[in-house]
N, C-alpha and C positions, 0 to 999 in steps of 0.2 A: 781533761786531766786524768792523767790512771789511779785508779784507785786499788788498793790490795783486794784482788779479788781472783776468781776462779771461773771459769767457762761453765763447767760441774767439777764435780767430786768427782774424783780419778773410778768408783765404780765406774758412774754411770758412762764415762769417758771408754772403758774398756767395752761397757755393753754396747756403748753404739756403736759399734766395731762387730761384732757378733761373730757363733762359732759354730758345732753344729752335734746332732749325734749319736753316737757310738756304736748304738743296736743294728743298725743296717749294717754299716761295716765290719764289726764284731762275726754277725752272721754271712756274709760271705768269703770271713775269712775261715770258718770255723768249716764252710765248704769246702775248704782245699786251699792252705797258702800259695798252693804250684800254679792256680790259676792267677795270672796277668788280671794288676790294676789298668783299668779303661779311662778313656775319657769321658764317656759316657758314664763309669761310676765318680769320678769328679763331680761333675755336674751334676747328680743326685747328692751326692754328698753335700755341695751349696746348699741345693736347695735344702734339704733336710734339718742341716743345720739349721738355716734361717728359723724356718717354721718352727723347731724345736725352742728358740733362744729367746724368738717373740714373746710363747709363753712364761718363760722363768726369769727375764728381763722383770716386769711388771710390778711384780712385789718385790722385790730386789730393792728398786727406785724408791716404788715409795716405801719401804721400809727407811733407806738411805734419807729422805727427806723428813720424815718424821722424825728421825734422828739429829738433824741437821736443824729442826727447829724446835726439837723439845730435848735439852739433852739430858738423858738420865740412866741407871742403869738398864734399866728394861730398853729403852729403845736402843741402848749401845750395843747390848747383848743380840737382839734381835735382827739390827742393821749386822754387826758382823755376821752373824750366820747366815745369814740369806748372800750376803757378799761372798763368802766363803765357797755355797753350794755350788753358787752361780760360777765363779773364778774356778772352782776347781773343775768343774765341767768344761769350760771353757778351755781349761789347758788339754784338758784329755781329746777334746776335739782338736785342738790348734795342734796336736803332736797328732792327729791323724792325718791332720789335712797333711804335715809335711811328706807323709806315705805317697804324695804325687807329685813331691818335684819334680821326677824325671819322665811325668807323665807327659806327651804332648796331649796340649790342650791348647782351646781360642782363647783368643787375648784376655777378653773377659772373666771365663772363669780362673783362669792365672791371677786375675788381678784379685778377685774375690779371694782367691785360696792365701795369696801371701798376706794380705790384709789378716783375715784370720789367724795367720799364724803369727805375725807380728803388733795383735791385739792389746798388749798387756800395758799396763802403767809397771805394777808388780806381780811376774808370772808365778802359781802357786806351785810350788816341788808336789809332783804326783802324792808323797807318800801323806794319808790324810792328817796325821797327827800336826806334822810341820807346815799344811796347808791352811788347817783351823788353827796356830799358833802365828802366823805371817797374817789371818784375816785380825784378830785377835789385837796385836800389834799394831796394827794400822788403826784400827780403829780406838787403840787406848792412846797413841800417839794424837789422833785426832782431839779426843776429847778431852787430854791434859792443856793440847793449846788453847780450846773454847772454853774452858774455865779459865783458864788463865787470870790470877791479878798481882798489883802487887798494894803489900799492907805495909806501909811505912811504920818505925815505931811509936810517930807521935802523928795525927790523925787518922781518917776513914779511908780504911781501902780501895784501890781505885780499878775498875778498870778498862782494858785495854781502849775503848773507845775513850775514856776519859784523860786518861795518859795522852793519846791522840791530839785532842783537842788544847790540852796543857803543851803542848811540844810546838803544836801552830801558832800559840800565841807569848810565850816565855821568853823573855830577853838575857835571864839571868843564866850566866853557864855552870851554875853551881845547883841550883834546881832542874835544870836540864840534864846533869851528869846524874842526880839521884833519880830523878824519870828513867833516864836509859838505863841505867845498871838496874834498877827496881824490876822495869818487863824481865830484865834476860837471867831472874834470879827462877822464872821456870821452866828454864831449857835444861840444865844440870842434869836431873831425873830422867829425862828423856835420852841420852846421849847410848846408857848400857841399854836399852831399846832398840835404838835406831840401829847403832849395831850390829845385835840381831837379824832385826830386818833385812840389812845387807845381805847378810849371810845367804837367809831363806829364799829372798828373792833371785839373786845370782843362780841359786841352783835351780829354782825355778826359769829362769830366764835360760842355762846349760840344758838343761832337759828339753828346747826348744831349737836348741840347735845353734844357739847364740854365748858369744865367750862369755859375758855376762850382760849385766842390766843395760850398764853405759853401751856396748852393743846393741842391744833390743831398740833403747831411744834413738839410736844417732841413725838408725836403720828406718824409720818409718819416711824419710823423705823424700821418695821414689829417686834418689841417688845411694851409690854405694859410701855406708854408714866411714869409710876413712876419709872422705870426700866431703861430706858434710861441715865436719871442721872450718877449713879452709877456707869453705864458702862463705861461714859467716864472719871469719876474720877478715876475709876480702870486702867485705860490706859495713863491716866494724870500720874498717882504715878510709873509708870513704868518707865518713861523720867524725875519726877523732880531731882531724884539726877543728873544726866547729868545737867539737865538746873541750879541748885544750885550751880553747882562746876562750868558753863561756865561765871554765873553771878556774882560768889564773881573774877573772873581774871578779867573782865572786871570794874568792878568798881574799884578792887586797879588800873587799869592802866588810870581810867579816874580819878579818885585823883592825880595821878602824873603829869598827864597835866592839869588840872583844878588847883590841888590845896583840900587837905582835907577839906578847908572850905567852897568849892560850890560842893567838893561832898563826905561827909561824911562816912566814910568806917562801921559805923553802922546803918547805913540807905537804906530806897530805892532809887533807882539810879535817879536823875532827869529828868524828859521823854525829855528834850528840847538838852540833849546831845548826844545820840544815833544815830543821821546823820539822823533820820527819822520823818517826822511831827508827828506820832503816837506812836512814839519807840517800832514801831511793829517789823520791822526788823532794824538788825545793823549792816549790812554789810557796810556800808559806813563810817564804823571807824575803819576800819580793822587797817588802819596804826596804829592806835594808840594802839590795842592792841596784833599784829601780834608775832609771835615770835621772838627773839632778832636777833638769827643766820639766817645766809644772804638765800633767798630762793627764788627757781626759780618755779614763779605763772606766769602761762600764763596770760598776758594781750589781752584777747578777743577786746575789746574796741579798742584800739589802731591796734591789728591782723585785725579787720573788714577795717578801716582805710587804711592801708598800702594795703588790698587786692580790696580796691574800689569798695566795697559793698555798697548799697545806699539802702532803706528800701526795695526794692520792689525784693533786690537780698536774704536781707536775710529772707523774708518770702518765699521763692524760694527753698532756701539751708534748709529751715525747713520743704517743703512741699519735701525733696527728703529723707529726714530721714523716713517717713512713707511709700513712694516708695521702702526703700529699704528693711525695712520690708514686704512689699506686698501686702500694699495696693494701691488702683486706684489711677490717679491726680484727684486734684482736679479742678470741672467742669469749665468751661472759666469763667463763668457768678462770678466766686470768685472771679475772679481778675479784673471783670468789677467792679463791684459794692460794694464788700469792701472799708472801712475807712482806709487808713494805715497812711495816714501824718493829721497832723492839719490845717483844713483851716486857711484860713486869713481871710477871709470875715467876719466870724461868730461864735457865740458858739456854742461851741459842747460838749458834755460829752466823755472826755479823755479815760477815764476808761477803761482798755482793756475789750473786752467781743466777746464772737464768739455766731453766731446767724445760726439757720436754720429759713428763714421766711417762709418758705412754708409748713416745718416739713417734704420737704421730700430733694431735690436736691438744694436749693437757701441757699446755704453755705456760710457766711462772718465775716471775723473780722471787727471789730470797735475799732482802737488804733491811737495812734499819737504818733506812731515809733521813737522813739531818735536813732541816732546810737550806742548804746554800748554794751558791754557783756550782761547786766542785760535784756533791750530790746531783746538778740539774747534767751536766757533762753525763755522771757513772750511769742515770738511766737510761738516758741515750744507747749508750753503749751497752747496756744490757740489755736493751729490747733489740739492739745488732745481733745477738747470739739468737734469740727466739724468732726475730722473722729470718734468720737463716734457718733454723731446725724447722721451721714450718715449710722452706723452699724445697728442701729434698727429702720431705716425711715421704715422696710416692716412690722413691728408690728402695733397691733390694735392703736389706738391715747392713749389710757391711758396708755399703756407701754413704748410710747415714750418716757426715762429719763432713766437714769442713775438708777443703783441697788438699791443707794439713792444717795442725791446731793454732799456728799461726794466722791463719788465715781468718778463724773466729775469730779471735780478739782483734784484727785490724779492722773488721768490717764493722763492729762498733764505736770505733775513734775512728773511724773516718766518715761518718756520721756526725760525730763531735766536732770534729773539725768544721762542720758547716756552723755550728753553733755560733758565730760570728754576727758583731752588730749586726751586718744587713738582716740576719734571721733577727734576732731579737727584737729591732723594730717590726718588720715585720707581724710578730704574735702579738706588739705590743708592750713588750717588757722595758723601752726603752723606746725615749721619742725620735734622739735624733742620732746619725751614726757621725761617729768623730771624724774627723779629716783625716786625711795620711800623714801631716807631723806626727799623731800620737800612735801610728803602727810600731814603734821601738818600743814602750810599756806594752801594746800587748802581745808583740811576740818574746819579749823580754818572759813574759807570764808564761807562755805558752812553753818558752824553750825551756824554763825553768823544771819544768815538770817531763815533759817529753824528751829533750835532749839528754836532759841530766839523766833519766832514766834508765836510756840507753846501755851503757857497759856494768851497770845492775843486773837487766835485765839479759847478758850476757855469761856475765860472771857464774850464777847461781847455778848452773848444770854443769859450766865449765866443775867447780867444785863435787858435784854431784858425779860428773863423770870419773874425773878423779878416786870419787872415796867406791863405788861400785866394779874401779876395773882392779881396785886393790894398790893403786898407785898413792895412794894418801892413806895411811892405814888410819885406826882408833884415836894412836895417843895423838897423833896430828891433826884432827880435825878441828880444832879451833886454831891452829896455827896457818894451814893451809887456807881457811874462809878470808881473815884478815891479808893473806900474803895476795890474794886472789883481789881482793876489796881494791888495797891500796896501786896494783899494774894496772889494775882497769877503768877504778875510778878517780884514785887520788886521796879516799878518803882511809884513816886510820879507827883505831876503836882508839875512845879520848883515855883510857887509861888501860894499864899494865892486864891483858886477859890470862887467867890460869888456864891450865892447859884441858880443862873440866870444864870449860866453860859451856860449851856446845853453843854460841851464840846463834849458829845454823837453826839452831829450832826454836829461835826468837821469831824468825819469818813464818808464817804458815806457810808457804808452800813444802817447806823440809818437811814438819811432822805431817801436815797432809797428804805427803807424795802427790803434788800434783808438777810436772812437768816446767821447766821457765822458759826455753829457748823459746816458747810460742809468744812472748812480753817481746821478745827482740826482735823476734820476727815481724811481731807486729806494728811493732813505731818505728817499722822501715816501710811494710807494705803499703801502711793508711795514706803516707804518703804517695805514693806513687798511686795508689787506687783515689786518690785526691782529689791527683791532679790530672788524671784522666777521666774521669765525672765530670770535673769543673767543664775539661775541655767540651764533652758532649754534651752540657746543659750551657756551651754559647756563654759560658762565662769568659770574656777576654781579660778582666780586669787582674791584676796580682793576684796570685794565689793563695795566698794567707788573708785575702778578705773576700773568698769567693764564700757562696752559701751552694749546694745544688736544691736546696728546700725548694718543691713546687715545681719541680724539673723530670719529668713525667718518661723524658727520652732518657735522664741518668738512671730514674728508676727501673726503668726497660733495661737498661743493658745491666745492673746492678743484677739485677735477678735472673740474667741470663746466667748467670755464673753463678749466682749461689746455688740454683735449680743442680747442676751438674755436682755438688756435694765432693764425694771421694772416688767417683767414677772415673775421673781421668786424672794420671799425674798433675801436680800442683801448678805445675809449669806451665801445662795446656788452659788450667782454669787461668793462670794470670796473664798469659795473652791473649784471650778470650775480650778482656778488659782496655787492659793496659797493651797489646800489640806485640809484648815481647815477652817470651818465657824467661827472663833472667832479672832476677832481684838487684835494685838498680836506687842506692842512695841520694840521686843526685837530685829525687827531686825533693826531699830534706833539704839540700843545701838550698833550691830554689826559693824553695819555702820562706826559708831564714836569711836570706842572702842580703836584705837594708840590717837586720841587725848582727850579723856576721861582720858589714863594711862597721856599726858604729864600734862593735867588742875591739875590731884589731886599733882604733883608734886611742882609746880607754886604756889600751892596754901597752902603749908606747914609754918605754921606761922603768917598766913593771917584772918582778922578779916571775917568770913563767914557768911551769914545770914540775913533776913529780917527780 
């Protein structure tokens, strides 16, 4: 199940990307600009970079993660600046490397040089003042959302994990309406920020050679950035009828426990009912729209419980899942220096995320572990991000990443995806695995969370591109978020939003700047890398109850492709796997296709449509 989380923090996201510099080129140009750029000075220029970035990378990070788990002034102050140094050096390099477009050069260093110039999450404007003002801004954005609470007038402030847990289990939509409006009372503040940001960044992003930001994004997917679009509405329209037929069951059976006058069956669903602060995912209303007949669903949560697993056994029992595919443990120093529990002392940012700080062997997550099913899923998937970062530590620095950033967070949920009875007997956690009548409760579960996700995990940059190409101005931006909400997913904000609202920076990914098209990208990919594992781990059985746990040839070919990192377009890494370079929904639908046939039956009679 997805959990709100991050691959890293948009630095570290930009340093694995690397840049290069100045002084060498500096001085040959100071030798004579009449003298012709070489390919052979490209190629010193790579390198140089590299080796330059390795260094100032380093403390960057771990400033960034000290920050990330201790928050305060000093380490905010601290993390921005070294962010700052680093970004701003980065641009001054990324605007030399563009000094060789028209250089010929071998395929390789072309690839490394455009990487480099197209590095940026937020590219910094050369001039330093507005470059330490945009690191500045990012990082006070960051840290308004990791305080974040909210203080009711009549009890104990709460938060955001606590709010969390109050919204998974609250049936009432009147305590559920003061939960959602209470988080998004500290977004407000942030709005003449973010703004800014905009601003800074654009020109940063202009000075790169790109019309703005939404450009720089839509450009990294080794197709041309007007072409990107399309592609993923092409793959979008492949999954709505699925997600249209899961949405019209789901709202008649919240009208039946609400009531059709707080949730109108020709309307979008009210976001404050779906168990989730965002009603990104809704697995936490399963009961309410589960199927009628009685069905045996493993309760994980409860299984962890009974077998006296405590956080530090089930990041354990997730580091043995990739053991028994065949790869290494992971190094001591991960289980020194990893986040797994929430201090008491201090803020921290929750947010699950797995980091390499060294970029090569300093492997850690950053969570604050709950004991349940969904927690046993997000470790999983975050040990996906760190044995991939460990598969291409021996590549140059600019290919250290993912095929694109989508491709990190699929290869963690598709890993979860084996998470299926037959594993869980397996380790134990469970004796017997249920029959196939009870596959509709769990892919019911499963779709609840992953499907629904889907035009969420769509929406959020669509918005983002919007507000960076200047097409959505200031006053519009809480107007454009919900008009965006309701096309995509059906869902409304449950009451009247001012136009101040900024609910955008209710989500962390907005104040964080971290990227979302890689969310959609990737509960399209997991699948298709799913179900070509299943196939080469000899799995014939349906695919929604395959495991590849213990399947030593899926590990083989798993790591054939993470090893290749950013070195060849993304396409070559997912035929590598999967046999074909084109992103391909269908095997989603394969996936879902027994409770696909039970939704359209369920749904015969029923008012359908947003």
């Amino acid at each position: 199940m997805f959990r709100q989380k991050i691959t890293m923090p948009a630095l570290v996201v930009a340093m694995a990307l690397g840049t290069v510099s100045c002084e060498q080129q500096a001085q040959n140009q100071a030798q004579g600009n009449a003298q012709a750029l070489t390919a052979e000075d490209a190629r010193n220029f790579i390198t140089n970079a590299q080796a330059e970035l390795e260094k100032l990378q380093l403390p960057a990070v771990q400033a960034a993660w000290a920050y990330a788990t201790y928050i305060n002034q000093d380490t905010s102050a601290v993390s921005a600046y070294l962010s700052e140094k680093f970004s701003s050096r980065q641009a001054e390099l990324a605007k030399e490397a563009a000094k060789f477009n028209d250089i010929q050069v071998d395929a390789d260093t072309r690839r490394q040089l455009n990487l480099l110039v197209n590095s940026f999450v937020l590219a910094p404007p050369s001039e330093s003042a507005k470059s330490e003002r945009l690191a500045k801004l990012s990082s006070e954005l960051d840290g308004m959302y990791g305080k974040g609470k909210y203080c009711p007038e009549k009890g104990e402030c709460m938060s955001l994990g606590d709010m969390t847990a109050k919204m998974a289990k609250v049936r009432d939509h009147k305590q559920l309406l003061d939960i959602w409006q209470g988080w998004r009372q500290i977004s407000p503040p942030m709005k003449p920020l973010y703004e800014e940001l905009v601003t800074l960044a654009n020109e940063g992003a202009q000075e790169l050679g790109f019309e703005d930001t939404s450009d720089l994004w839509r450009g990294k997917y080794d197709m041309p950035a007007e072409e990107f679009g399309p592609e993923l509405d092409r793959t979008w329209n492949q999954v709505k009828p699925f997600y249209d037929a899961l949405h019209c069951h789901v709202r008649a059976k919240l009208g039946e426990h609400y009531g059709t006058d707080v949730v109108p069956q020709d309307q979008p669903i009210p976001a404050h009912l779906l168990g989730n602060m965002w009603a990104q995912t809704w697995g936490n209303i399963y009961e309410l729209v589960k199927p009628e007949q009685k069905m045996t669903v493993p309760n994980v949560t409860k299984a962890l419980k009974d077998k006296g697993y405590d956080e530090i056994k089930m990041v354990k029992q997730a580091e043995s899942f990739f053991s028994s595919l065949g790869f290494d443990p992971l190094p001591e120093t991960f289980w020194e220096r990893s986040q797994f529990t929430k201090p008491r002392d201090r803020d921290v940012i929750c947010h699950a995320s797995a980091w390499n700080i060294d970029d090569k062997d300093d492997l850690r997550i950053k969570m604050c572990i709950q004991k349940t099913g969904e927690e046993f899923n997000v470790i999983h998937h975050e040990l996906g991000h760190n044995y991939y970062q460990r598969a291409y530590n021996q590549l140059p620095l600019v290919y250290r990443g993912s095929a694109n950033d989508g491709f990190h967070e699929a290869i963690g949920d598709t890993i979860a995806l084996s998470i299926t009875p037959k594993y869980l007997k397996k380790i134990g956690l469970i004796e017997n695995i249920p029959d196939a009548s009870n596959d509709i409760g769990m892919l019911m579960q499963v779709a609840l969370d992953k499907i629904a996700f889907i035009p969420f995990g769509l929406m959020v940059d669509q918005w983002r591109w919007k507000v960076f190409s200047g097409e959505v101005k200031p006053e519009d931006y809480n107007k454009a978020w919900w008009e965006l909400r309701e096309k995509y997913q059906g869902v409304r904000a449950p009451i009247e939003r001012p136009a101040d609202a900024f609910d955008p920076g209710a989500k962390y990914h907005v104040p964080g700047n971290t990227p979302y098209t890689r969310y959609f990208l990737a509960h399209i990919l997991q699948f298709q890398f799913h179900k070509a594992l299943c196939e080469i781990a000899g799995d014939t059985g349906p695919i929604h109850r395959c495991s590849i746990y213990g399947s030593k040839e899926a590990g083989n070919a798993l790591n054939a492709m993470l090893e290749m990192g950013q070195s060849r377009p993304w396409q070559e890494a997912l035929e590598s796997l999967t046999g074909s370079p084109q992103m391909d929904a269908t095997a989603v639908l394969d996936y879902f296709a027994p409770l696909k046939t039970w939704l359209d039956k369920q749904n015969e009679g029923r008012q359908c449509g947003f």
